[in-house]
N, C-alpha and C positions, 0 to 999 in steps of 0.2 A: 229216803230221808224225809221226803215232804209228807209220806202217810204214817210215816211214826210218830212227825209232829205234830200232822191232825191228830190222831188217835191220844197222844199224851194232854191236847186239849184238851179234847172234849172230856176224856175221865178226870180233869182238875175240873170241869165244870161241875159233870155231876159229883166230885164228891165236893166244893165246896160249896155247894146248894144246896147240900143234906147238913153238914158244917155249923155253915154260919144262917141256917133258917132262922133259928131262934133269935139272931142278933141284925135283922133286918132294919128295923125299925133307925138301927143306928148306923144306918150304909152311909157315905160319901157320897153325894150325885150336884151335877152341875147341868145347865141346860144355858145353849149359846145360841144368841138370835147375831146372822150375819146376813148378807149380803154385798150386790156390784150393782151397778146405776148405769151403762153407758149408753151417751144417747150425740146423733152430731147430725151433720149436714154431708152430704156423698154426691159429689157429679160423677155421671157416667158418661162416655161419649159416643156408646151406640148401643143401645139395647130394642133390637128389634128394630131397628131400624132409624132411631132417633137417640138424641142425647136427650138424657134426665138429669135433675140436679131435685135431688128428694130427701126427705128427715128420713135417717135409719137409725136404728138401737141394738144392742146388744151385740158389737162390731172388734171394738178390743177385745174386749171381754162379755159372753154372755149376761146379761141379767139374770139376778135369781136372787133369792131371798130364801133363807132354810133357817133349821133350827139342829144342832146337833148337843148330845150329850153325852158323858158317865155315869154310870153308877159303881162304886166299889163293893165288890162283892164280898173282898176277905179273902188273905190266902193269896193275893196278887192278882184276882179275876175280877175282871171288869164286864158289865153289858156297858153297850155302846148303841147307836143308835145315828139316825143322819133323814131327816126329810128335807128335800131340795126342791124348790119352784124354780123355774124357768119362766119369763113372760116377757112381753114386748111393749116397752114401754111408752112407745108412742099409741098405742091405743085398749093399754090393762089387759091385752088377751092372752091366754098360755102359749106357751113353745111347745116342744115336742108333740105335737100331734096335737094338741088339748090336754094332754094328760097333768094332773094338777101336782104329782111330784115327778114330772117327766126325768128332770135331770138327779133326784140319786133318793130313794128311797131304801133304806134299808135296818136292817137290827143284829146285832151280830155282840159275842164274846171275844175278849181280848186276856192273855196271858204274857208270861216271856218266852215262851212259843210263839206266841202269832195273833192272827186275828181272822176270827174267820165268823164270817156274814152272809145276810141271805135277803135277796130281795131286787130291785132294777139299781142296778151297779155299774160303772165305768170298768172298761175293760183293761187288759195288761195293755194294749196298744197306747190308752189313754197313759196307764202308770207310769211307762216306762220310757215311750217315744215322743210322747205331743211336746214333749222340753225341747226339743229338738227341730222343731216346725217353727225356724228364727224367723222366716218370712210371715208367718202370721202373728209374729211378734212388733215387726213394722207395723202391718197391716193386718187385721183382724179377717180380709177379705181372702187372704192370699194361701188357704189351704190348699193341699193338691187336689188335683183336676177329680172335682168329682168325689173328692173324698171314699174314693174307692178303696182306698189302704187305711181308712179310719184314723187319719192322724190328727182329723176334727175335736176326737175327746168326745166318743160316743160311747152308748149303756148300751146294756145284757137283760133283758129283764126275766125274772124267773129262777134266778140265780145263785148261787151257793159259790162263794169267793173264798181262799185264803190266800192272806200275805205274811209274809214273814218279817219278824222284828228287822232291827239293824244287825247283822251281823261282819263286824269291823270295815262299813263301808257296803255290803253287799248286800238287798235285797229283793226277794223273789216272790214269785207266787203264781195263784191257776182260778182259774173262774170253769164251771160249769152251767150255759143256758139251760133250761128245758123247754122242750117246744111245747109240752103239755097237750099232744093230738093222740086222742084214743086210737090205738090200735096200731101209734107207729112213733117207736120213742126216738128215733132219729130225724124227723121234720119238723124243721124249724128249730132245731136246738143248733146251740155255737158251745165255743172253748176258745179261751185264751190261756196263755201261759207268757210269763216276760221274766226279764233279773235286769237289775241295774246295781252299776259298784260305781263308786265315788271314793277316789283317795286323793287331796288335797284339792290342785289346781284343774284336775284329770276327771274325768266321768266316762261313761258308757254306761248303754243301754240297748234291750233286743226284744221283741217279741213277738209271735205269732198270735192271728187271731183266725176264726174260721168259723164262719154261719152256713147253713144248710138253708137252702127256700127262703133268702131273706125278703123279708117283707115288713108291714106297719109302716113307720116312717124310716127306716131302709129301705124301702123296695126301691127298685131302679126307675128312673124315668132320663133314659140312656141323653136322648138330645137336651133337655137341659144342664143335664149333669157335665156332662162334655162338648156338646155342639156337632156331634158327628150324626150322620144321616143312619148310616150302617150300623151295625152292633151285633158279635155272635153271627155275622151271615144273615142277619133281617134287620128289613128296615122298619127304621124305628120315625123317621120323620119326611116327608115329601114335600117338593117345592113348585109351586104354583108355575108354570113356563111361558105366562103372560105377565102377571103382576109382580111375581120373584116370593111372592110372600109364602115362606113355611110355614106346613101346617107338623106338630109334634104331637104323632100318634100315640103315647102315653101321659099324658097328660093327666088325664085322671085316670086310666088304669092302668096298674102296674107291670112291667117286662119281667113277668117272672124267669127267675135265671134259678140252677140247679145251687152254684153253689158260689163261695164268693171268700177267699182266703190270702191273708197277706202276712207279709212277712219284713219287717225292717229293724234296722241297727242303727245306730245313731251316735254319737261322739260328741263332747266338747271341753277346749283347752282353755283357762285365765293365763292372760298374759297382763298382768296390772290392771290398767283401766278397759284393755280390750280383750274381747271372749272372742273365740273362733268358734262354730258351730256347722257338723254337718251330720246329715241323716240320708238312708236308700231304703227306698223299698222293692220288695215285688209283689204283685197281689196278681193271683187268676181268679177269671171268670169263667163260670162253665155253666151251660145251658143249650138245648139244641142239636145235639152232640157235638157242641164246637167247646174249644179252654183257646181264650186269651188273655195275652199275657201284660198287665201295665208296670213297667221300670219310672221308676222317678229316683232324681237324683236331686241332692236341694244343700248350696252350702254360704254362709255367712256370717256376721258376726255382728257384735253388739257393743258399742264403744261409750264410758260414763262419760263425758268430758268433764263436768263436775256431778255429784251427788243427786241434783234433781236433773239434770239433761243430758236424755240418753238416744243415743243415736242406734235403729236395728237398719242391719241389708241384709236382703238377702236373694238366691236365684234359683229357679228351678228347672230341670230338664226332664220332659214325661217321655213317654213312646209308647203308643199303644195301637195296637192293628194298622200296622205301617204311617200311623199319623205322629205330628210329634209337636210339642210344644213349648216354647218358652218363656219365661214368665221372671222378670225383675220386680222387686217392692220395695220400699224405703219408707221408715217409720221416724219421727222425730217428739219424744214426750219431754212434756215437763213437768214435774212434781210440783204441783203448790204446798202439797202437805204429802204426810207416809199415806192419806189415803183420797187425795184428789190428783188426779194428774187432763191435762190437756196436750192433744196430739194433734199431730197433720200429716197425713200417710199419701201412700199412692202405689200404684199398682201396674203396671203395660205386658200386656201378653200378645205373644205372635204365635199361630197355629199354622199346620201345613194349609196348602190351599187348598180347598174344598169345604174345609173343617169351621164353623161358624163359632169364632173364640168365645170361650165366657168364662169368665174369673171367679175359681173358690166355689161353684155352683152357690153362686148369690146373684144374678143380675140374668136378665132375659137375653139369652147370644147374640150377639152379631149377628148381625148381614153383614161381615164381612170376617177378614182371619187374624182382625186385630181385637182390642179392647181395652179399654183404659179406665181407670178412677183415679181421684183424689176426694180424702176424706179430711174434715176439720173437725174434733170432737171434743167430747168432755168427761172423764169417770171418774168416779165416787164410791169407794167399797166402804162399809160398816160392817 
């Protein structure tokens, strides 16, 4: 069905491009400047070995600033269009790597078939699952470990996307990466595919994602992502046995791994004022000739008590090469307006022993197998 639909686009494109040429001059087009602002104050209580209390930015919600558009093509065909900035606002520099549309560049036709685009894209994991990651709705910090399952709301770049309209609650769709290396079209390239339905109070959502040789700013850099010493059968970090101080062997160069694929479902109920909310994944890693395996399970929920004051909880439970992790967050916002709100979150994670905790792969791990935050902030969308 979904290569029927591509296939019936794209010939409504080219014929309503030959069509409505002559009648260009009098197309429909709109172009939208938006953006998020958020910026606060974050204490940590062991990072590397000491507590910090530091400014951080883009923690609810990344910053970014984009422009997106229409154009009416005629005949019900639209171009579409989306360039996204990503940046850090306590000192103007880019996110994603440096790259100046890191978080969503792209240009794509739209029909009542679908929508299909091409360029650095957010993936089905992002479309369909990241709703569902209620603890990073507390806490902007509190994605799972490592963000190995991609529930962070990460891009494709190279990419050729289609989604599907609404159809009565239900939609779908498939991304293709390319890895773009001469002489080998399966390095470096990914694929996603997700669906989500929605009928009334009720939702669900699924999808798989899968990179080959992930690298750029994917590449693994195993102990800060997680805090474990081990990884695949090597070691990735070593600990001083005089001064105790770890030294993290990837640091600036990447643990390259073969392959990196996950998999989650995700669920949520209204009940009046309160939402219930849960989501599992499973993602393997393979590299070395070793595949392990990470389980995360994550469930909570989100309560209005009035219109601007919202309360999120949420917990998570990981398992990953016999280690394991727990992690509670608790978010509390308040709306000044539909587009300023002020929050105060927080964060406590316990890891097996050995395991040097560190939350959301944002904070330098422990020396030890706990770790903790609380954040006070501020956002601003336009």
């Amino acid at each position: 069905m979904k290569k029927r639909n591509a296939v019936k686009l794209a010939a409504l494109a080219l014929s309503a491009g030959v069509v409505s040429a002559p009648a260009v001059v009098r197309a429909q087009s709109s172009v939208t400047l938006y953006g998020i602002l958020d910026a606060g104050i974050t204490y940590v209580n062991n990072t590397g070995g000491s507590h910090v209390v530091k400014f951080d930015d883009g923690i609810s919600y990344g910053n970014r600033f984009g422009l997106k558009g229409t154009e009416d093509l005629g005949g019900g065909l639209k171009a579409i269009f989306v360039l996204e900035n990503g940046f850090h606002l306590g000192n103007g520099t880019f996110a994603q790597g440096g790259a100046e549309f890191g978080r969503q560049a792209y240009v794509g036709l739209q029909n009542q078939w679908g929508t299909i685009s091409a360029g650095n894209q957010l993936d089905l994991t992002n479309e369909f699952m990241e709703g569902y990651n209620i603890s990073s709705f507390g806490s902007g910090y509190a994605i799972h470990q490592g963000d190995f399952d991609r529930m962070n709301g990460d891009r494709l770049p190279n990419s050729i996307k289609y989604m599907s309209p609404d159809i009565s609650g239900l939609t779908f769709g498939g991304l293709y990466s390319f890895g773009n290396v001469a002489g080998d079209f399966h390095e470096k390239s990914a694929y996603s595919l997700g669906a989500h339905y929605a009928h009334g109070d009720f939702t669900i959502g699924t999808a798989v994602t899968r990179l080959n040789n992930p690298n750029g700013i994917y590449a693994f850099d195993p102990y800060a992502m997680i805090g474990t010493k081990t990884f695949l059968g090597q070691t990735v970090a070593t600990t001083n046995p005089t001064t105790g101080a770890v030294t993290d062997l990837f640091s600036s160069t990447a643990f390259n791994v073969d392959s990196q694929m996950t998999y989650g479902i995700g669920s949520s109920y209204a009940l009046g004022n309160l939402t219930l909310l849960g989501n599992y994944t499973y993602t393997t890693i393979k590299g070395f000739g070793e595949s392990s395996h990470m389980h995360v399970g994550e469930g909570g929920a989100q309560y209005n008590f009035t219109p601007a004051l919202i309360l999120y909880g949420g917990y998570q439970f990981t398992a990953f090469e016999g280690h394991k992790w727990n992690m509670g967050s608790l978010g509390l916002h308040y709306l000044l307006s539909k587009r300023t709100d002020v929050y105060v979150s927080g964060d406590y994670l316990k890891a097996s022993s050995g395991v040097n905790a560190v939350i959301g792969y944002s904070f330098t791990p422990s020396t030890s197998s706990t770790q903790s935050d609380v954040r006070i902030g501020l956002r601003h969308s336009f």
